[in-house]
FIDO-918235 format. One record per residue: residue in three letters; z negated, x, y of N, C-alpha, C, O in turn. Coordinates in nm, 2 decimals, padded with zeros to 4 digits. Each point is the difference from the previous one (the first is absolute). Example, Ala and Ser with C-alpha at 12.3 -4.5 7.8 and 13.67 -1.06 7.14 Angstrom:
// residues 2
PT ALA -00.78 01.32 -00.57 00.00 -00.09 00.12 00.00 00.09 00.12 -00.07 00.10 00.00 .
PT SER 00.14 -00.14 00.11 00.00 00.09 00.11 -00.08 -00.08 00.11 -00.01 00.05 00.11 .
// end
This chain:
// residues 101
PT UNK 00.00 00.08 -00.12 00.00 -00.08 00.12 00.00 00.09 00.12 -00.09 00.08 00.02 .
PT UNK 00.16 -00.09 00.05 00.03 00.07 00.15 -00.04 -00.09 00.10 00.00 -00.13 -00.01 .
PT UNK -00.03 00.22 00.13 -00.06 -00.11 00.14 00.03 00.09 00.12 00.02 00.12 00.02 .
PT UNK -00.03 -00.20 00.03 00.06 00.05 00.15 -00.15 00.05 00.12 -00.08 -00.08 00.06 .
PT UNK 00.08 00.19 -00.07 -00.13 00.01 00.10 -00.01 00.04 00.16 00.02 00.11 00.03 .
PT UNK -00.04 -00.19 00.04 00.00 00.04 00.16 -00.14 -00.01 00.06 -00.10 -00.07 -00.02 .
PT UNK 00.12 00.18 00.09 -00.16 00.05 00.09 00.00 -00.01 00.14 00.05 00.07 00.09 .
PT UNK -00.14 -00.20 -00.08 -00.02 -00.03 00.18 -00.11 00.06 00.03 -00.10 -00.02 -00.07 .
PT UNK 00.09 00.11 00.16 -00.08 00.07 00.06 00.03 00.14 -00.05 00.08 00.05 -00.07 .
PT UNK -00.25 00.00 00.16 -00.04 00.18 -00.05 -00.04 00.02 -00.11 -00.05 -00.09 -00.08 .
PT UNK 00.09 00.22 00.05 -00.05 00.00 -00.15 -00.10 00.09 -00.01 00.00 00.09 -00.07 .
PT UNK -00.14 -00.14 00.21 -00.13 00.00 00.02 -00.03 -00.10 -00.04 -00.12 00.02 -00.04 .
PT UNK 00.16 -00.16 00.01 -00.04 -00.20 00.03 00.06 00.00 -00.12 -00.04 -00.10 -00.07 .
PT UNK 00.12 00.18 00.02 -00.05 -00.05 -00.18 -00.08 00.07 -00.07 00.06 00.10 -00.05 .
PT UNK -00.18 -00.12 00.04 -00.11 00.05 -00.06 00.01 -00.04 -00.16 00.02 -00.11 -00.04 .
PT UNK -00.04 00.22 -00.02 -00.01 -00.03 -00.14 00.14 00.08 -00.07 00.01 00.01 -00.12 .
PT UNK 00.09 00.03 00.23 00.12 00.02 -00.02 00.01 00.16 00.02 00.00 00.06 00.10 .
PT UNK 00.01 -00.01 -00.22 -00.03 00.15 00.00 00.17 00.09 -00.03 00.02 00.12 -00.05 .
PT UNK 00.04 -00.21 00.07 00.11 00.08 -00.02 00.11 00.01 00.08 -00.01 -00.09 00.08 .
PT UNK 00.14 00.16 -00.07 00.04 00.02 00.09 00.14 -00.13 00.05 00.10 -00.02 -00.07 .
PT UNK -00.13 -00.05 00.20 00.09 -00.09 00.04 00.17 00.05 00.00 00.09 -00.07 -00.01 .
PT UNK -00.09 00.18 00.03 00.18 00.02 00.01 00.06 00.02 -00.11 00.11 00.03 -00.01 .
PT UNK -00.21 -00.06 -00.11 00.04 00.04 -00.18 -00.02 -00.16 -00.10 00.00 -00.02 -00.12 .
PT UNK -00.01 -00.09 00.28 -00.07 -00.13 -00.12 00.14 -00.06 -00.07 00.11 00.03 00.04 .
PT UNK -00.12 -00.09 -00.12 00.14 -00.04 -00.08 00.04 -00.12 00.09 -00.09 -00.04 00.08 .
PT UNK 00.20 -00.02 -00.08 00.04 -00.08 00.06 00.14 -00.05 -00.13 00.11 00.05 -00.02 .
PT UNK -00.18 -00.14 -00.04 00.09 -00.12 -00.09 00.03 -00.12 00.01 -00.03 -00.03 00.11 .
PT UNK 00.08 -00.05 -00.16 00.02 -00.11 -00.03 -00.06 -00.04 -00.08 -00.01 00.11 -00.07 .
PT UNK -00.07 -00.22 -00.01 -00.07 -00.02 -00.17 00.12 -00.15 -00.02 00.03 -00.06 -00.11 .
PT UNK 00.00 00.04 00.21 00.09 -00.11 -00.07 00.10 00.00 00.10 -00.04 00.05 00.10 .
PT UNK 00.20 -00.10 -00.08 00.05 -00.03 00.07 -00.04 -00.10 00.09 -00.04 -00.12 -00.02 .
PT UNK 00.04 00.20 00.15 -00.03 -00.01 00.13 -00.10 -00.06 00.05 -00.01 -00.09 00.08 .
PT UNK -00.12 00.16 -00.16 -00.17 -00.09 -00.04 -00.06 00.13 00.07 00.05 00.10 -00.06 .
PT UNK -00.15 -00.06 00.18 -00.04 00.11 00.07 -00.16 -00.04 00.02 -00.05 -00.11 00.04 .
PT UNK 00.01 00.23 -00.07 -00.17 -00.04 00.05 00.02 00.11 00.12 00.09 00.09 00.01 .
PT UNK -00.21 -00.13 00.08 -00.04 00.09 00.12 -00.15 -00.04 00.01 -00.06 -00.11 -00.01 .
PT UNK 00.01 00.26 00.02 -00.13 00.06 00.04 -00.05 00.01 00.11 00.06 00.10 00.05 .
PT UNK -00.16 -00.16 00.04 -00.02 -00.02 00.16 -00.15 00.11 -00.03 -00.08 -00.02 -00.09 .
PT UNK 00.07 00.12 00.18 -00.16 00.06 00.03 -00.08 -00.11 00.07 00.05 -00.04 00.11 .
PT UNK -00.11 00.02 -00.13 -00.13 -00.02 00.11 -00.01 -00.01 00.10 00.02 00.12 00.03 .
PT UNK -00.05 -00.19 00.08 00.00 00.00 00.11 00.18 00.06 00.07 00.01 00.05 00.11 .
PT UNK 00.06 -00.07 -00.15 00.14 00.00 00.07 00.06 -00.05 00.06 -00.09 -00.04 00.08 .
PT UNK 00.18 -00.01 -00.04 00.11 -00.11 00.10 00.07 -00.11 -00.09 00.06 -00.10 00.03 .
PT UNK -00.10 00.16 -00.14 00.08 -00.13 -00.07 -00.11 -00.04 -00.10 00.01 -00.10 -00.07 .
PT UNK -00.14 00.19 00.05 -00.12 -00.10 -00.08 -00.13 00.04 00.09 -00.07 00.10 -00.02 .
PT UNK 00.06 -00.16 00.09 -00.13 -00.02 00.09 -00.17 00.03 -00.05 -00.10 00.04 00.05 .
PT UNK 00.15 -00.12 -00.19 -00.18 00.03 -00.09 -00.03 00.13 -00.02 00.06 00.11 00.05 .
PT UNK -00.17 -00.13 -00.12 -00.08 00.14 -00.05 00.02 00.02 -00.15 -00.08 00.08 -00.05 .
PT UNK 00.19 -00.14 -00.05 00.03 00.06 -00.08 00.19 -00.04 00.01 00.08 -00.05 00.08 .
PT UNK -00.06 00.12 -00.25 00.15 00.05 00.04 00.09 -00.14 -00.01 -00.07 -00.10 -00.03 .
PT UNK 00.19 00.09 00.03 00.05 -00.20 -00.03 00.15 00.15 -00.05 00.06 00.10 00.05 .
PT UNK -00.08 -00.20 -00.21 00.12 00.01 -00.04 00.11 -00.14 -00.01 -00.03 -00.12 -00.02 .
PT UNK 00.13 00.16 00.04 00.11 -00.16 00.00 00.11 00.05 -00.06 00.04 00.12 -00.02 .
PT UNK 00.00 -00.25 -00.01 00.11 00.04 -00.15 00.14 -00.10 00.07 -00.02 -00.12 00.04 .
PT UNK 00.13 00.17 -00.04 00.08 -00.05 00.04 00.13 -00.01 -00.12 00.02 00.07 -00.10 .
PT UNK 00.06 -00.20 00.17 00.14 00.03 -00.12 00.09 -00.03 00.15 -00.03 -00.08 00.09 .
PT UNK 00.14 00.15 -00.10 00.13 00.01 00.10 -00.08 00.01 00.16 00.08 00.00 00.10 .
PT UNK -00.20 00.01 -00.08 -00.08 00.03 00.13 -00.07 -00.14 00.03 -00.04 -00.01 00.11 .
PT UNK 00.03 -00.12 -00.21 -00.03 -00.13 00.00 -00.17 00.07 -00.07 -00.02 00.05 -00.11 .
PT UNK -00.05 -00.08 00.21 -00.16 00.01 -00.09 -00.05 -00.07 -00.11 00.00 -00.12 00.00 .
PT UNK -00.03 00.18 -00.09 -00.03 -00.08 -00.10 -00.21 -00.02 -00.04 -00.07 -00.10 00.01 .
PT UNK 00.05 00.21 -00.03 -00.16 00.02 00.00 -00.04 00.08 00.15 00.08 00.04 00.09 .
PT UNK -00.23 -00.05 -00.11 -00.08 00.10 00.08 -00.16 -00.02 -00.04 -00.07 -00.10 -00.01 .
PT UNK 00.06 00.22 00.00 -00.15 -00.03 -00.08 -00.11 00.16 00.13 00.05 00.10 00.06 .
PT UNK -00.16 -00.13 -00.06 -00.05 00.13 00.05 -00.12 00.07 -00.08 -00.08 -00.06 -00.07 .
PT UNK 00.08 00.18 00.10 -00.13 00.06 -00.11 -00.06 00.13 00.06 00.06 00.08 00.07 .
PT UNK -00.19 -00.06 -00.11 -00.01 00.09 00.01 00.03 00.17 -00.02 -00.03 00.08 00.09 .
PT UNK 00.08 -00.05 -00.18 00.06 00.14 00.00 00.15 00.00 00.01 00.06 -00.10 -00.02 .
PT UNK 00.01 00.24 00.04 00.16 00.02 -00.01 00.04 -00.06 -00.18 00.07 -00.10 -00.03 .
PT UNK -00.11 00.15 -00.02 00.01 -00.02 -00.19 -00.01 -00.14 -00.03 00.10 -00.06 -00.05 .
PT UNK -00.24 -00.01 00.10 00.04 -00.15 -00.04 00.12 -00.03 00.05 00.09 -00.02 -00.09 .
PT UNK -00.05 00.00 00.24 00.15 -00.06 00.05 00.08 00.04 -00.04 00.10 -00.06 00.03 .
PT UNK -00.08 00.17 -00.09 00.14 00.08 -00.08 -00.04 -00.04 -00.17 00.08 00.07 -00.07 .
PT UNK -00.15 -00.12 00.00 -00.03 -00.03 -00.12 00.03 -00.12 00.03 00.08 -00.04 -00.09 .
PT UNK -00.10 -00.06 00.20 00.01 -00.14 -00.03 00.18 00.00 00.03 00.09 -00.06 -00.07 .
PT UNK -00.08 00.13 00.20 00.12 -00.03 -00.03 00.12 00.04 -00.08 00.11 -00.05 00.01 .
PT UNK -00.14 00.15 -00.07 00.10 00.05 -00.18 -00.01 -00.11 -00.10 00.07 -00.01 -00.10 .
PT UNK -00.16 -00.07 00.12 -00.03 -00.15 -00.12 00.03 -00.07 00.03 -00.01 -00.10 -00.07 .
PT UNK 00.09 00.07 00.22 -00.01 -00.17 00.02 00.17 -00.04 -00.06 00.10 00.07 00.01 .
PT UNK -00.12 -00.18 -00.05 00.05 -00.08 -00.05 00.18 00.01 00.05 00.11 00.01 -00.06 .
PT UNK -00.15 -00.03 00.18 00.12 -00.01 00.10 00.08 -00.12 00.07 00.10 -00.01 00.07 .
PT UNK -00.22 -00.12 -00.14 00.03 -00.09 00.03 -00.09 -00.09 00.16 -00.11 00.04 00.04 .
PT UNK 00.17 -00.13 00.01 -00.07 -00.02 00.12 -00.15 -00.09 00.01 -00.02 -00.12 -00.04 .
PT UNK -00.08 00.19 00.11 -00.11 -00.10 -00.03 -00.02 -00.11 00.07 00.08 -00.04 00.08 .
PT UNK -00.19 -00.03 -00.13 00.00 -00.12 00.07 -00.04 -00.02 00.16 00.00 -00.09 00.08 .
PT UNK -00.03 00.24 -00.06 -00.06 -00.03 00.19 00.14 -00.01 00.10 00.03 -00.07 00.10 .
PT UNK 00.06 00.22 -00.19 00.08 00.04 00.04 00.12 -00.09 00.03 00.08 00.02 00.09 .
PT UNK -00.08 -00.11 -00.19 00.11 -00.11 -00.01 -00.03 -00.10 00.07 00.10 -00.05 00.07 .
PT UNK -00.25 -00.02 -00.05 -00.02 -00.11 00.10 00.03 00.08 00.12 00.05 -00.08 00.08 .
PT UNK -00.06 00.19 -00.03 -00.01 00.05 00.15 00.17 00.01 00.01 00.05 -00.01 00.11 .
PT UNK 00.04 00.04 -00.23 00.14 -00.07 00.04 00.06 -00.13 00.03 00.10 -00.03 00.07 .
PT UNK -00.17 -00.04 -00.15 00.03 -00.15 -00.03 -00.03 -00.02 00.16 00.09 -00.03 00.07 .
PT UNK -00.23 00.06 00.02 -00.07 -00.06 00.10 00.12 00.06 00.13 00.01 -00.08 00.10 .
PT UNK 00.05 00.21 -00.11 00.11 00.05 00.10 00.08 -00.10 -00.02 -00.01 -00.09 00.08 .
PT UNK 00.09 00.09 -00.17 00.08 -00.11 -00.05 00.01 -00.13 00.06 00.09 -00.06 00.05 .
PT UNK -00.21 00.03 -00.07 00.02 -00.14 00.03 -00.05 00.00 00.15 00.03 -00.11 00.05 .
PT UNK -00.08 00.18 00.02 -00.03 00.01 00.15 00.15 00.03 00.06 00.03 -00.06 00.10 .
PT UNK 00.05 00.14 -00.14 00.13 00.00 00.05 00.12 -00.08 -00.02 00.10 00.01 00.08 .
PT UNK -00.10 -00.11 -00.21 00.04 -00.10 00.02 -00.04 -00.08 00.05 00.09 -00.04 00.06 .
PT UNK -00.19 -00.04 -00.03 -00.02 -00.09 00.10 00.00 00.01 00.10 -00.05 -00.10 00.06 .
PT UNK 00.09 00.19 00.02 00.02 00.05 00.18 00.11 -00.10 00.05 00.03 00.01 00.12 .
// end
C-alpha cells in the first residue's frame, strides 16, 4: 500500500517526527486517494495536535486529529478510502445551500 505524504509547517511543529523531511515518500496508495499531514498550531491546522485528511481527486474524504506524527500517519495508511459520514453531510449541506440561492 503506497500513500502520498505532505508536510505543512516546520519541521520544529512536527514533533515526534525524527526524520528527515526532504527524504519523506510521496505515493499514491490508491488511484488518486492522498493523505496530508498538518503540524500543530499551523495555517491550515490551528489545534494543538496534528489533523491528518484523506482526499480522493482533491474532494475531502476523512479528517481525524491525534496526538502524535505516527498515530495520523498510521490512521491514515488504513483508512478505507471511502467518504465519512461528517464529511458527506458537510457536502450534502454546500450543496444544498448553493442550490437554493
Amino acid at each position: 500500500m503506497y500513500n502520498t505524504i505532505k508536510f505543512f509547517g516546520s519541521p520544529k511543529e512536527l514533533l515526534g517526527f525524527t526524520g528527515d523531511l526532504s527524504k519523506a515518500e510521496a505515493h499514491e496508495y490508491e488511484q488518486g486517494i492522498t493523505f496530508d499531514v498538518y503540524a500543530p498550531n499551523c495555517a491550515a491546522n490551528p489545534t494543538d495536535y496534528f489533523s491528518a485528511e484523506i482526499r480522493k481527486n482533491g474532494w475531502a474524504l476523512d479528517e481525524q486529529r491525534f496526538e502524535s506524527y505516527a498515530e495520523a500517519v498510521a490512521w491514515a495508511q488504513n483508512h478505507t478510502g471511502e467518504i465519512s459520514r461528517g464529511v458527506a453531510q458537510q457536502y450534502l449541506n454546500m450543496f444544498y445551500r448553493y442550490a437554493t440561492k
